[in-house]
C-alpha positions in Angstrom: 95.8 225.7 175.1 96.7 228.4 177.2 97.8 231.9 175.6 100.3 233.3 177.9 102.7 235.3 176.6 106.3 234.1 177.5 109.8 234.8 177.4 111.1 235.0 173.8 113.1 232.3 172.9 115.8 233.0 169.9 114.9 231.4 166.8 116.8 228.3 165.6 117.5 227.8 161.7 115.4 225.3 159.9 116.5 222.1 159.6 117.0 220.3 156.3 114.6 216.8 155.6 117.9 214.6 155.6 117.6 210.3 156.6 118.6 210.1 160.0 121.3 207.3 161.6 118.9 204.4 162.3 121.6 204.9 165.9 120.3 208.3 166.8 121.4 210.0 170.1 118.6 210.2 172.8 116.6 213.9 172.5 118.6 216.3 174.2 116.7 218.8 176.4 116.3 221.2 173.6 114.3 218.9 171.5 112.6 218.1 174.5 111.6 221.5 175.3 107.5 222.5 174.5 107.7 224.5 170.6 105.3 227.6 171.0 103.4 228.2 167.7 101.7 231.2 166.7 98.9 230.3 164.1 96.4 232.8 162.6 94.6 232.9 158.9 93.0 235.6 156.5 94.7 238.3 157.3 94.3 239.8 153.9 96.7 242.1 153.6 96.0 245.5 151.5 98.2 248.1 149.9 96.9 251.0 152.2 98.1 248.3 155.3 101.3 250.1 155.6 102.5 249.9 159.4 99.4 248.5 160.1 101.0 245.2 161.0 104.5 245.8 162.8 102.8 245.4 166.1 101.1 242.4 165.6 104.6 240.2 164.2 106.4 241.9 167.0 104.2 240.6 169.1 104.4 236.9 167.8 108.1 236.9 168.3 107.7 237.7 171.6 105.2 235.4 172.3 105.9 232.3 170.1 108.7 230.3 168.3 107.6 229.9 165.1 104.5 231.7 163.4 101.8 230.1 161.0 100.0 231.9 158.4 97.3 230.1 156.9 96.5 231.6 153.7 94.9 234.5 152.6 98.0 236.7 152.9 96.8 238.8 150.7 93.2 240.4 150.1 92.5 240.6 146.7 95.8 238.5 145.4 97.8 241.5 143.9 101.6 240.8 144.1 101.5 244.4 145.5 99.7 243.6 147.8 102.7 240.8 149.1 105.3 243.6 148.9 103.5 245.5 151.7 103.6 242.1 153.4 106.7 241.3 153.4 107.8 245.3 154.5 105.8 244.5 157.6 107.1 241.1 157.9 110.6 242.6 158.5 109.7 243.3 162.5 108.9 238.9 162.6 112.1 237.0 163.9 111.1 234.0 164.1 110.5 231.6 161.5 107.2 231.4 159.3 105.6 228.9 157.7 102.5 229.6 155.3 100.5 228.6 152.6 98.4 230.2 150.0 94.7 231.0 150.2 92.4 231.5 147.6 92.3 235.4 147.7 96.1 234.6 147.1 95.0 232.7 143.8 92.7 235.5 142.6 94.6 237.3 140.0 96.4 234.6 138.6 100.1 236.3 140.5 100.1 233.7 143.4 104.0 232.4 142.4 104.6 236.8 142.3 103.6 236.8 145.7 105.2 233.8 147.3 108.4 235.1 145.7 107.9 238.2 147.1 107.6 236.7 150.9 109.9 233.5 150.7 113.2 234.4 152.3 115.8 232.7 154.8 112.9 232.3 157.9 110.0 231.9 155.4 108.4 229.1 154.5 106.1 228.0 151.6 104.6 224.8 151.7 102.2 223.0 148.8 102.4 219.2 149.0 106.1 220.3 150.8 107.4 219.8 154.1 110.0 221.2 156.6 111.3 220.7 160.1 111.5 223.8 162.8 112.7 223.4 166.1 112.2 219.9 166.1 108.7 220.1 164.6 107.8 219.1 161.5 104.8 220.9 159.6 103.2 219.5 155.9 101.0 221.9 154.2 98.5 222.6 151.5 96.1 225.1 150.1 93.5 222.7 150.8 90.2 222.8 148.3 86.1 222.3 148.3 84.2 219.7 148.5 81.6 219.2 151.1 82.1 217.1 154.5 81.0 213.7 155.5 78.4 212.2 153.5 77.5 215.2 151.5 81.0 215.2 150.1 80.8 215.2 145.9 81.6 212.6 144.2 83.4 212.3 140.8 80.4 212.0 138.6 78.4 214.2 136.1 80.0 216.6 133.7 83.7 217.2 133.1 83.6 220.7 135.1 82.0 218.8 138.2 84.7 216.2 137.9 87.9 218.9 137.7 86.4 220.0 141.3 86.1 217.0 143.1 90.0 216.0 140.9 91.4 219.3 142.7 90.3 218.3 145.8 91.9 215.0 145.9 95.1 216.2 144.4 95.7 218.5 147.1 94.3 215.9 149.7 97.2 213.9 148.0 99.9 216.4 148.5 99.1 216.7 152.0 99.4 213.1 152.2 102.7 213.1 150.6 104.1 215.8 152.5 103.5 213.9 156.1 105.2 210.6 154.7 108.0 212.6 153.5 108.2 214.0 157.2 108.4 209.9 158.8 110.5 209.1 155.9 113.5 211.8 156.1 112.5 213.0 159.9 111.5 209.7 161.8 109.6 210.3 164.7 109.4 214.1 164.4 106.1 215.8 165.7 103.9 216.5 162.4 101.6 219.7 162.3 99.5 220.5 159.1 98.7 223.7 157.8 95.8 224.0 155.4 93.6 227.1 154.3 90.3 225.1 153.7 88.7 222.9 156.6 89.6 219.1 156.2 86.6 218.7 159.0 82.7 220.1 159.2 83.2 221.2 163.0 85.3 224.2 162.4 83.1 225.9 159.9 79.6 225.6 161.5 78.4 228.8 162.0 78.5 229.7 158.4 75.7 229.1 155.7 75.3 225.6 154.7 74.8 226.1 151.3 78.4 227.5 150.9 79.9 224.6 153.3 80.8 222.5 150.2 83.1 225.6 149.3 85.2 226.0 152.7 86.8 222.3 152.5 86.5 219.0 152.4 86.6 215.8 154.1 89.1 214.3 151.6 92.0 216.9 153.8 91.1 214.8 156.8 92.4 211.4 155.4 95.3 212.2 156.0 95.9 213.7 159.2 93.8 210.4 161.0 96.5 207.6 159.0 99.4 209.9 159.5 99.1 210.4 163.3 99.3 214.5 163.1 99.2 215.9 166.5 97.6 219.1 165.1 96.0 220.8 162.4 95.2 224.4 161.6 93.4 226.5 158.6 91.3 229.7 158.2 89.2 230.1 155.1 86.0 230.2 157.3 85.3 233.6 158.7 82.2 232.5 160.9 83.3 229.0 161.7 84.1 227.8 164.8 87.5 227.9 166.8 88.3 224.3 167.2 87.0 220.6 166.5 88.2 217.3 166.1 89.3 214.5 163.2 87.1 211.2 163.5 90.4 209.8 165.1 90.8 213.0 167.3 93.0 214.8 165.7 92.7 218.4 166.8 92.1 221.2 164.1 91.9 224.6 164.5 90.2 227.0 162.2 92.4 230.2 163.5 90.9 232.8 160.6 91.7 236.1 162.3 87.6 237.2 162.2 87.7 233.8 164.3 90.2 235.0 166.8 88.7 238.3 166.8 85.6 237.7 167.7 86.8 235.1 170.6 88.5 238.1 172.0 92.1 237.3 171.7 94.4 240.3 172.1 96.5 239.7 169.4 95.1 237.6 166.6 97.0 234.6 166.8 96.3 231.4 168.3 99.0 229.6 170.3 100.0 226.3 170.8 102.4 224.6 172.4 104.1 220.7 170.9 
């Protein structure tokens, strides 16, 4: 996609997941206009990041519509950690959507720091789902697992079992999420927002050995049977940039070490639905 920056655009307020009229009015040009996302991962957050990030939400106000944040808000998952955060966050006017990561999970105070970052344009999604500017957006943390035909199975011991069981369950929130989009928001655009891969492409680059620990194939399901037009995560430092479902849906591993490295100015990744 092409990252041009481009005239801000003023936010809209989120709409509410409501049954439409089966006798909707045609699009009107609003909803017909191109929805510029701004999607980036990991950027673990610190308590000595104090102004450090001002510059980068102003820029993704200017540049996008709505901003992604694909876990990993924070880096060692101290609520403290979130209330740096969300100082910063105060120069972002446009709506976020996010979802935890597993530095976010580390110290047990993950519901501490979504409550310290949920507000009016900020939004948490885990097996949830909500409509912005006409686009809809499902998300999960996403879990481990393997890819392909190296993906664990549920057999052997109990502890075995409870990790392939977490992968499934959040496989099955995501799933949920998207049908709740067709069923209260028919025919809306559907992005995904993950922290762990739901595809093997976007983290080559790292170790094998650890790939069963950056995602899972189970997260792909379903993207490919609920037509999503896009996916993104982070989780994988040294993946790669972009890759494809078996049914072509696009996914986008936008860690910020990712964008970094691929030279972006800003780290965020646009995209435009």
């Amino acid at each position: 996609m092409e990252q041009q920056p481009q005239t801000f655009i003023a936010p809209q307020p989120v709409q509410p997941l409501q049954p439409q009229a089966t006798d909707q009015p045609s699009p009107t040009p609003e909803a017909q206009k191109p929805v510029r996302i701004a999607a980036v991962g990991d950027i673990h957050v610190r308590e000595t990041d104090k102004g450090k990030w001002v510059d980068f939400f102003k820029a993704a106000s200017e540049q996008a519509e709505i901003l992604l944040l694909c876990g990993d808000l924070t880096d060692h998952g101290y609520a403290k950690e979130a209330e740096v955060l969300a100082e910063e966050m105060r120069a972002c006017t446009i709506p976020v959507v996010c979802v935890l990561g597993n530095h976010d999970h580390d110290k047990d105070e993950h519901d501490a720091i979504r409550n310290c970052l949920v507000r009016d344009n900020v939004h948490f999604l885990d097996g949830d789902a909500v409509v912005v500017k006409n686009v809809g957006f499902a998300g999960v943390k996403g879990f481990g697992g393997g890819f392909d035909k190296y993906m664990l199975s549920m057999f052997g011991e109990l502890s075995n079992k409870a990790f392939v069981q977490e992968a499934v369950d959040e496989a099955l929130k995501l799933e949920a999420g998207l049908s709740r989009l067709d069923t209260e928001y028919p025919g809306v655009k559907k992005i995904a927002v993950l922290h762990y891969a739901p595809i093997k492409a976007t983290v080559e680059g790292e170790p094998e050995a650890i790939h069963p620990f950056l995602g899972c194939s189970r997260l792909a399901e379903p993207l490919d049977r609920q037509n999503v037009l896009a996916c993104f995560h982070g989780h994988a430092h040294v993946g790669t940039l972009e890759g494809e479902t078996p049914k072509g849906v696009k996914v986008y591993n936008v860690a910020k070490p990712i964008l970094q490295k691929a030279g972006f100015a800003m780290p965020f990744f646009l995209f435009d639905v």
